[in-house]
The first five atom37 places (N, CA, C, CB, O) and aatype in JSON, in Angstrom:
{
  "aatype": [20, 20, 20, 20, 20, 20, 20, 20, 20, 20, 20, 20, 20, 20, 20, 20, 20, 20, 20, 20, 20, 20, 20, 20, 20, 20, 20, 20, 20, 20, 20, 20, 20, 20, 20, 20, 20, 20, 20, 20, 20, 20, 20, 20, 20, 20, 20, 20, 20, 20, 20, 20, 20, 20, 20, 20, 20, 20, 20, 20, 20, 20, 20, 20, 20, 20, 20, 20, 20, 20, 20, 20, 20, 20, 20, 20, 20, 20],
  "atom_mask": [
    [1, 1, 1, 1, 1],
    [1, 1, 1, 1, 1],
    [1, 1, 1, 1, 1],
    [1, 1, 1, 1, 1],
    [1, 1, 1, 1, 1],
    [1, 1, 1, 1, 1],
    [1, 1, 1, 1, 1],
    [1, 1, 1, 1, 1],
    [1, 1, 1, 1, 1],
    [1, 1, 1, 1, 1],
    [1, 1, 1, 1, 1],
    [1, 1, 1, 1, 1],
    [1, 1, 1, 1, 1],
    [1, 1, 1, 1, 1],
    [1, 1, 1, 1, 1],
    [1, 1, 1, 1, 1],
    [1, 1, 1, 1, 1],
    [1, 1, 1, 1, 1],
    [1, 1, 1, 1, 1],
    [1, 1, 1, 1, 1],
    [1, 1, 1, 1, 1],
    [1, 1, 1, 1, 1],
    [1, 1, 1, 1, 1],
    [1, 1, 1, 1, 1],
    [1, 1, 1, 1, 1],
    [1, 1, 1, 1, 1],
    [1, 1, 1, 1, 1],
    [1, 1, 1, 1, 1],
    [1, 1, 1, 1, 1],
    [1, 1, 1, 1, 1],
    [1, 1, 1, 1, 1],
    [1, 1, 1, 1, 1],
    [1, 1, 1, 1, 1],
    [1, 1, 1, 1, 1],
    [1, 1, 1, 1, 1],
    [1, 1, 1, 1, 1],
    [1, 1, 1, 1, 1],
    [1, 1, 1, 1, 1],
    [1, 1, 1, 1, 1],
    [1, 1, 1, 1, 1],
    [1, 1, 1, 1, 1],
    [1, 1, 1, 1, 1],
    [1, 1, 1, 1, 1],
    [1, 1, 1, 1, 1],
    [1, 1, 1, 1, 1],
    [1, 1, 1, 1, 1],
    [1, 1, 1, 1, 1],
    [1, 1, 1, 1, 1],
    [1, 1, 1, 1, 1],
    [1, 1, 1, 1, 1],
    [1, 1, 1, 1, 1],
    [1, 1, 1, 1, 1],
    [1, 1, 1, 1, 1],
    [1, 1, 1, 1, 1],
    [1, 1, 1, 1, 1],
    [1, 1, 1, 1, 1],
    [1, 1, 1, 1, 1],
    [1, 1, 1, 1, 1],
    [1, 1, 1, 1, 1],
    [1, 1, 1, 1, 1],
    [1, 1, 1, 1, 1],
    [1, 1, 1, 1, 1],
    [1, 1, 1, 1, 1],
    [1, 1, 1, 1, 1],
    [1, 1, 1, 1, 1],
    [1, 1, 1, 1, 1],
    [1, 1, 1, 1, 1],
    [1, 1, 1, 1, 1],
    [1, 1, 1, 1, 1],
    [1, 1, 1, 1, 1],
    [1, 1, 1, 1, 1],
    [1, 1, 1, 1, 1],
    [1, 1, 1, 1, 1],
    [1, 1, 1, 1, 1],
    [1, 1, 1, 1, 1],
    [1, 1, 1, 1, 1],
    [1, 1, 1, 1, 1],
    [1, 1, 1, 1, 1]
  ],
  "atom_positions": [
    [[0.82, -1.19, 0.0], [0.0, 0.0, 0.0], [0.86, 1.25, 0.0], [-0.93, 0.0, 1.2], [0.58, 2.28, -0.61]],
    [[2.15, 1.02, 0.89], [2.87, 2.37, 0.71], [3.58, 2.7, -0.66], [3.94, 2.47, 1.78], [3.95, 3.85, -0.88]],
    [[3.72, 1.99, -1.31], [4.46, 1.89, -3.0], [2.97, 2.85, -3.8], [4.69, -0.5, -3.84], [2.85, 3.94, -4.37]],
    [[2.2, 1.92, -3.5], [0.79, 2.25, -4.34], [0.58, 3.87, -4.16], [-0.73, 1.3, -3.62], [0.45, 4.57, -5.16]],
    [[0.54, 4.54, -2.58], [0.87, 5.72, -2.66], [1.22, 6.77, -3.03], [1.08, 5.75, -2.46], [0.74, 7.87, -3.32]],
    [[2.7, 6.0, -2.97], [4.26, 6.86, -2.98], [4.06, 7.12, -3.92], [5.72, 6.36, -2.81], [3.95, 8.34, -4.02]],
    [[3.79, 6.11, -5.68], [3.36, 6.7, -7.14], [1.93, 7.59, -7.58], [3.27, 5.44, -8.0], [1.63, 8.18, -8.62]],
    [[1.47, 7.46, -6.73], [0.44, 8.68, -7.24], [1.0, 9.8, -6.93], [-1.0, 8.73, -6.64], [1.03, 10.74, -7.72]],
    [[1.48, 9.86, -5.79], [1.99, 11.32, -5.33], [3.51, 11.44, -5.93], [1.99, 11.51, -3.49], [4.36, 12.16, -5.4]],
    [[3.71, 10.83, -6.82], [4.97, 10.93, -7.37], [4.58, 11.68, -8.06], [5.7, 9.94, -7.9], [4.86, 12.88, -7.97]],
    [[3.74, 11.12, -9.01], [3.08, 11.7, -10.71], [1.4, 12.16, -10.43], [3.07, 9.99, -12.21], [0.48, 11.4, -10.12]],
    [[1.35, 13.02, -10.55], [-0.32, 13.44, -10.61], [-0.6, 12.86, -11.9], [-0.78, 15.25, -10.58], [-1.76, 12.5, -12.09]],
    [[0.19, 12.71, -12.74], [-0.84, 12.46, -13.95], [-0.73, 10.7, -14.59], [-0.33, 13.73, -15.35], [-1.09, 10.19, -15.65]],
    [[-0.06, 10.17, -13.4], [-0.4, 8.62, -13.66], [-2.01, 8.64, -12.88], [0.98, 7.33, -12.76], [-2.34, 9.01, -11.75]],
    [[-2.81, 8.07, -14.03], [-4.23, 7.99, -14.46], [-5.04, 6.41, -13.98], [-4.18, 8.2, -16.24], [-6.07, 5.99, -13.45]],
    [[-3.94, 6.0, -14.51], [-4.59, 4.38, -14.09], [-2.78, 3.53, -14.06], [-6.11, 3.46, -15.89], [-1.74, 4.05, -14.47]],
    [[-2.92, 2.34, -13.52], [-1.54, 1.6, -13.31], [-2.18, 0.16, -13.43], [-0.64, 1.95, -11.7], [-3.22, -0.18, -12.86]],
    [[-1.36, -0.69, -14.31], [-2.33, -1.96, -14.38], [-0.88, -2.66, -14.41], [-3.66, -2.21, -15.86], [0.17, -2.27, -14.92]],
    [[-1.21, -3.92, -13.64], [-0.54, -5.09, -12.97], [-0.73, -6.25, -13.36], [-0.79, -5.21, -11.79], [-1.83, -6.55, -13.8]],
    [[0.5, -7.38, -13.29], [-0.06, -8.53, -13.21], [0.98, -9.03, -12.39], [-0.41, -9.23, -14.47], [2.07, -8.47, -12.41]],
    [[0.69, -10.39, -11.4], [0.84, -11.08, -10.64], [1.35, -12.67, -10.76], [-0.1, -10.85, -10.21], [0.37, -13.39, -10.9]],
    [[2.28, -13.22, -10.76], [2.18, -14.55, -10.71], [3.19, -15.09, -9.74], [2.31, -15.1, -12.01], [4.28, -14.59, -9.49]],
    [[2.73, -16.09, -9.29], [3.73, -16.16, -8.38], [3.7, -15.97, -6.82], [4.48, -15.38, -8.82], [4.16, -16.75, -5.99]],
    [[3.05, -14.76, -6.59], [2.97, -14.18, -5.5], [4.14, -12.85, -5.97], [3.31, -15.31, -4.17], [4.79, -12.26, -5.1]],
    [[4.25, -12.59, -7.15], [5.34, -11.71, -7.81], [4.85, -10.64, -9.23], [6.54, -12.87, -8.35], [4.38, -10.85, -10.34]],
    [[5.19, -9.62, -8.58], [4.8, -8.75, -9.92], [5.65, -8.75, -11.12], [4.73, -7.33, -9.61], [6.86, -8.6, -10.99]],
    [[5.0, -8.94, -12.57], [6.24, -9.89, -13.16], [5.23, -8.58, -14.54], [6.28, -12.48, -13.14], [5.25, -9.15, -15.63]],
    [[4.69, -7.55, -14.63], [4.51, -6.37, -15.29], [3.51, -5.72, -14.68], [4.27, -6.5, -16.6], [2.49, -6.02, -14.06]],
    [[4.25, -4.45, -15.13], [3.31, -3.34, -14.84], [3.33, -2.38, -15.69], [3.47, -2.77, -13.68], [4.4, -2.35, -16.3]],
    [[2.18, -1.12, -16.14], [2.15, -0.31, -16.89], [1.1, 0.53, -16.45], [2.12, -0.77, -18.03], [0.12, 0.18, -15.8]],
    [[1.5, 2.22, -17.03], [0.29, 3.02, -16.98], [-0.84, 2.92, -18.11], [0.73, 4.38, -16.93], [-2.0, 3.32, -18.02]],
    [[-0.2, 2.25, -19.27], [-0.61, 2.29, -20.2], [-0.87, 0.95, -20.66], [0.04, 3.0, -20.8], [-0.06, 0.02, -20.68]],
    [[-2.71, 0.93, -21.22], [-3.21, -0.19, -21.43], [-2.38, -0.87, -22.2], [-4.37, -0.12, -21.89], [-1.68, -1.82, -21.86]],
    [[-2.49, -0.25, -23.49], [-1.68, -1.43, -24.67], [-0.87, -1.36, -24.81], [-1.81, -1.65, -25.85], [-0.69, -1.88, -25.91]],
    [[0.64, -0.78, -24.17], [1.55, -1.07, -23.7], [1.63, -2.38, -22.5], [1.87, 0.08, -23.41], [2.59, -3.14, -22.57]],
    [[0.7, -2.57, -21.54], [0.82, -3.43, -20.87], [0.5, -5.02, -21.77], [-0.01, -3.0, -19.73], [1.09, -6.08, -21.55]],
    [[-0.48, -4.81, -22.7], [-0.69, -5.87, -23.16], [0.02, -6.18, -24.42], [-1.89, -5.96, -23.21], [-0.24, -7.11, -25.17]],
    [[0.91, -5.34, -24.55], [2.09, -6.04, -25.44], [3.28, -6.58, -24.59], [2.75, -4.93, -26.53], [3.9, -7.62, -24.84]],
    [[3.48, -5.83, -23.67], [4.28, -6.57, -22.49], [4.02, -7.67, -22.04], [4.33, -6.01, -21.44], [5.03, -8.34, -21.85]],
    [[2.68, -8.37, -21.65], [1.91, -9.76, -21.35], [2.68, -10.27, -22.43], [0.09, -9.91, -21.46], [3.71, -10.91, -22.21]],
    [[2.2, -10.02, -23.78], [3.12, -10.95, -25.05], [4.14, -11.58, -24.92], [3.63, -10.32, -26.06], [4.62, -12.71, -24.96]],
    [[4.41, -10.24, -24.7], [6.55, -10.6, -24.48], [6.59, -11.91, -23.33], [7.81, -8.68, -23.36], [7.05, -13.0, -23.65]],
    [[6.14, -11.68, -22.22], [6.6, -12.41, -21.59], [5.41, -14.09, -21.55], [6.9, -11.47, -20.3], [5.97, -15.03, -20.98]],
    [[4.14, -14.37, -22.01], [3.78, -14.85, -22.49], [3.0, -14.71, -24.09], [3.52, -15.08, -21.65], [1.85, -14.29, -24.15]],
    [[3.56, -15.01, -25.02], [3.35, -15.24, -26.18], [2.33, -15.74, -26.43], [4.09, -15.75, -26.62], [2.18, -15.77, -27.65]],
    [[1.33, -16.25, -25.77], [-0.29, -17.02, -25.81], [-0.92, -16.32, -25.08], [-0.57, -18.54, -25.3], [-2.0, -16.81, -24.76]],
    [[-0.68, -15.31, -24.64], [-1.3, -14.08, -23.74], [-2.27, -13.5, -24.77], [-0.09, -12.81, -23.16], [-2.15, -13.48, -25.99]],
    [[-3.73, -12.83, -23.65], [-4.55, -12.07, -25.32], [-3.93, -10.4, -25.21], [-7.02, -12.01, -25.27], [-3.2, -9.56, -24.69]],
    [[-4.61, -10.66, -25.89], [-4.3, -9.13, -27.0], [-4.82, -7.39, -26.08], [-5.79, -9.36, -28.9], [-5.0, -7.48, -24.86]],
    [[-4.94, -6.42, -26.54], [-5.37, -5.57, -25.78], [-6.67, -5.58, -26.14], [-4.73, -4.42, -25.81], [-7.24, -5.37, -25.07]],
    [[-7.65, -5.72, -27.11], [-8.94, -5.79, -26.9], [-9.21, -6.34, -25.68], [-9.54, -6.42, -27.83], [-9.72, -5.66, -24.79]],
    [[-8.85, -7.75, -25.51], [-9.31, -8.5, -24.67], [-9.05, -7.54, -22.94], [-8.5, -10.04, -24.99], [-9.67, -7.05, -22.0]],
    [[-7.72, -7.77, -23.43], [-7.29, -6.71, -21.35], [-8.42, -5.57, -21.2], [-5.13, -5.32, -21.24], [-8.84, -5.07, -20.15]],
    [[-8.84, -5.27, -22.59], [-9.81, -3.77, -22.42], [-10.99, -4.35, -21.75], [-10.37, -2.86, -24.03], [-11.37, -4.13, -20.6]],
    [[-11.43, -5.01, -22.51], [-12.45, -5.8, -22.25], [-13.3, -5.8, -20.87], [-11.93, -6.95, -22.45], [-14.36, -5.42, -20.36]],
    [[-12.13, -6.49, -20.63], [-11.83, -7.52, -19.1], [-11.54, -6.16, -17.42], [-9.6, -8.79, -19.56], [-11.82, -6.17, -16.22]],
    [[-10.93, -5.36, -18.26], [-10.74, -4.11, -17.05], [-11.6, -3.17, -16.82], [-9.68, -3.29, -17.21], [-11.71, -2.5, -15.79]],
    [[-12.5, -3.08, -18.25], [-13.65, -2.61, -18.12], [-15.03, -2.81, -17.29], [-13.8, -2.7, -19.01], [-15.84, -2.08, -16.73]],
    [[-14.79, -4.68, -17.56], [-15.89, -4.85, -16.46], [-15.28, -5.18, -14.67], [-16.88, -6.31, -17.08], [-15.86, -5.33, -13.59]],
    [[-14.27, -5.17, -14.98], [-13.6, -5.55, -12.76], [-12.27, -5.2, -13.52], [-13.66, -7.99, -11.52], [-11.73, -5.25, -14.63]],
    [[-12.04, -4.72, -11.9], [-10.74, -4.06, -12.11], [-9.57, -5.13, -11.36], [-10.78, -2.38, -11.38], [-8.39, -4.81, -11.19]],
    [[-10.14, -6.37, -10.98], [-9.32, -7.57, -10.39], [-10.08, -8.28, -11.43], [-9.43, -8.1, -8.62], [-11.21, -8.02, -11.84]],
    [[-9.2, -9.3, -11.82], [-9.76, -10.7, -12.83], [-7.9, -11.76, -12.84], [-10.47, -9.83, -15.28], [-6.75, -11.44, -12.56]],
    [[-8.42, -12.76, -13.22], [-7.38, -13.78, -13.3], [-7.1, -14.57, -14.73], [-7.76, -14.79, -12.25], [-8.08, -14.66, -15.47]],
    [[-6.13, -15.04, -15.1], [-5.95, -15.45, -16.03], [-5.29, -16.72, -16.41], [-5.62, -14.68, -16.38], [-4.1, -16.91, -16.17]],
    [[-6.1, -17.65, -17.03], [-4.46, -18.66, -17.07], [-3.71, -19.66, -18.1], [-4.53, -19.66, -16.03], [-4.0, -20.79, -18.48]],
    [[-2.69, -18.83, -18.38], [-1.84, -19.26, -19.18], [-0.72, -20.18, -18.76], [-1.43, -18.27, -19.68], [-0.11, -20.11, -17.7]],
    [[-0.42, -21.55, -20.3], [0.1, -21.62, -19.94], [0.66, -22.5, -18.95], [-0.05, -21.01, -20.04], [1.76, -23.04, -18.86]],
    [[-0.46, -22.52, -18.15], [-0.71, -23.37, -16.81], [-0.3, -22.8, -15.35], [0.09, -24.69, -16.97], [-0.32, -23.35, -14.24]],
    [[0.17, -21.19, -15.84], [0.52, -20.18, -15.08], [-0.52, -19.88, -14.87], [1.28, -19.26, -15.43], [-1.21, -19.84, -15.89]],
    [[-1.56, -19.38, -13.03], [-2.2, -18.22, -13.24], [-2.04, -16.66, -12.84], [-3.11, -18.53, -12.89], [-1.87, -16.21, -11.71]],
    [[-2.13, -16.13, -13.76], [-2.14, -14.72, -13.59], [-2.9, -13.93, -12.88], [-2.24, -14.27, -14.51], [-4.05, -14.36, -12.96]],
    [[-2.82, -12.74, -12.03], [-3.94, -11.87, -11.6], [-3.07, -10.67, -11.64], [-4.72, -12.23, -10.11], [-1.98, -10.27, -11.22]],
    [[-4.6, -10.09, -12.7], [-4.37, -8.75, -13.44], [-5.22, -7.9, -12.25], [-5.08, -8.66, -15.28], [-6.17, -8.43, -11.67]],
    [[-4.77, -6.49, -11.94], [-5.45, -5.45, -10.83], [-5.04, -4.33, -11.81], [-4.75, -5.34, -8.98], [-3.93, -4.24, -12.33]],
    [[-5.97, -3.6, -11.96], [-6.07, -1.96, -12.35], [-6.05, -1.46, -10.93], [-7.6, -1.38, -13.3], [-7.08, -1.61, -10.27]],
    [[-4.78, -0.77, -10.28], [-4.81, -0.19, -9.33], [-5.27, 1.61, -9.17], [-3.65, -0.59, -9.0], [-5.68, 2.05, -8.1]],
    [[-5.13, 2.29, -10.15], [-5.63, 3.67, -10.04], [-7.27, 4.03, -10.97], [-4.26, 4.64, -10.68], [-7.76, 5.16, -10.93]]
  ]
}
Protein backbone atom coordinates (compact mmCIF):
# COMPACT_ATOMS: atom_id res chain seq x y z
CA UNK A 1 0.00 0.00 0.00
CA UNK A 2 2.87 2.37 0.71
CA UNK A 3 4.46 1.89 -3.00
CA UNK A 4 0.79 2.25 -4.34
CA UNK A 5 0.87 5.72 -2.66
CA UNK A 6 4.26 6.86 -2.98
CA UNK A 7 3.36 6.70 -7.14
CA UNK A 8 0.44 8.68 -7.24
CA UNK A 9 1.99 11.32 -5.33
CA UNK A 10 4.97 10.93 -7.37
CA UNK A 11 3.08 11.70 -10.71
CA UNK A 12 -0.32 13.44 -10.61
CA UNK A 13 -0.84 12.46 -13.95
CA UNK A 14 -0.40 8.62 -13.66
CA UNK A 15 -4.23 7.99 -14.46
CA UNK A 16 -4.59 4.38 -14.09
CA UNK A 17 -1.54 1.60 -13.31
CA UNK A 18 -2.33 -1.96 -14.38
CA UNK A 19 -0.54 -5.09 -12.97
CA UNK A 20 -0.06 -8.53 -13.21
CA UNK A 21 0.84 -11.08 -10.64
CA UNK A 22 2.18 -14.55 -10.71
CA UNK A 23 3.73 -16.16 -8.38
CA UNK A 24 2.97 -14.18 -5.50
CA UNK A 25 5.34 -11.71 -7.81
CA UNK A 26 4.80 -8.75 -9.92
CA UNK A 27 6.24 -9.89 -13.16
CA UNK A 28 4.51 -6.37 -15.29
CA UNK A 29 3.31 -3.34 -14.84
CA UNK A 30 2.15 -0.31 -16.89
CA UNK A 31 0.29 3.02 -16.98
CA UNK A 32 -0.61 2.29 -20.20
CA UNK A 33 -3.21 -0.19 -21.43
CA UNK A 34 -1.68 -1.43 -24.67
CA UNK A 35 1.55 -1.07 -23.70
CA UNK A 36 0.82 -3.43 -20.87
CA UNK A 37 -0.69 -5.87 -23.16
CA UNK A 38 2.09 -6.04 -25.44
CA UNK A 39 4.28 -6.57 -22.49
CA UNK A 40 1.91 -9.76 -21.35
CA UNK A 41 3.12 -10.95 -25.05
CA UNK A 42 6.55 -10.60 -24.48
CA UNK A 43 6.60 -12.41 -21.59
CA UNK A 44 3.78 -14.85 -22.49
CA UNK A 45 3.35 -15.24 -26.18
CA UNK A 46 -0.29 -17.02 -25.81
CA UNK A 47 -1.30 -14.08 -23.74
CA UNK A 48 -4.55 -12.07 -25.32
CA UNK A 49 -4.30 -9.13 -27.00
CA UNK A 50 -5.37 -5.57 -25.78
CA UNK A 51 -8.94 -5.79 -26.90
CA UNK A 52 -9.31 -8.50 -24.67
CA UNK A 53 -7.29 -6.71 -21.35
CA UNK A 54 -9.81 -3.77 -22.42
CA UNK A 55 -12.45 -5.80 -22.25
CA UNK A 56 -11.83 -7.52 -19.10
CA UNK A 57 -10.74 -4.11 -17.05
CA UNK A 58 -13.65 -2.61 -18.12
CA UNK A 59 -15.89 -4.85 -16.46
CA UNK A 60 -13.60 -5.55 -12.76
CA UNK A 61 -10.74 -4.06 -12.11
CA UNK A 62 -9.32 -7.57 -10.39
CA UNK A 63 -9.76 -10.70 -12.83
CA UNK A 64 -7.38 -13.78 -13.30
CA UNK A 65 -5.95 -15.45 -16.03
CA UNK A 66 -4.46 -18.66 -17.07
CA UNK A 67 -1.84 -19.26 -19.18
CA UNK A 68 0.10 -21.62 -19.94
CA UNK A 69 -0.71 -23.37 -16.81
CA UNK A 70 0.52 -20.18 -15.08
CA UNK A 71 -2.20 -18.22 -13.24
CA UNK A 72 -2.14 -14.72 -13.59
CA UNK A 73 -3.94 -11.87 -11.60
CA UNK A 74 -4.37 -8.75 -13.44
CA UNK A 75 -5.45 -5.45 -10.83
CA UNK A 76 -6.07 -1.96 -12.35
CA UNK A 77 -4.81 -0.19 -9.33
CA UNK A 78 -5.63 3.67 -10.04
Amino acid sequence: MHFYLHICFMNERVSKLYVAIVNNEVVCFETNLKRFAMLMVKIEPSSRNYDWFFRSFKKDAKFQLTVNDKVYYFQQLV
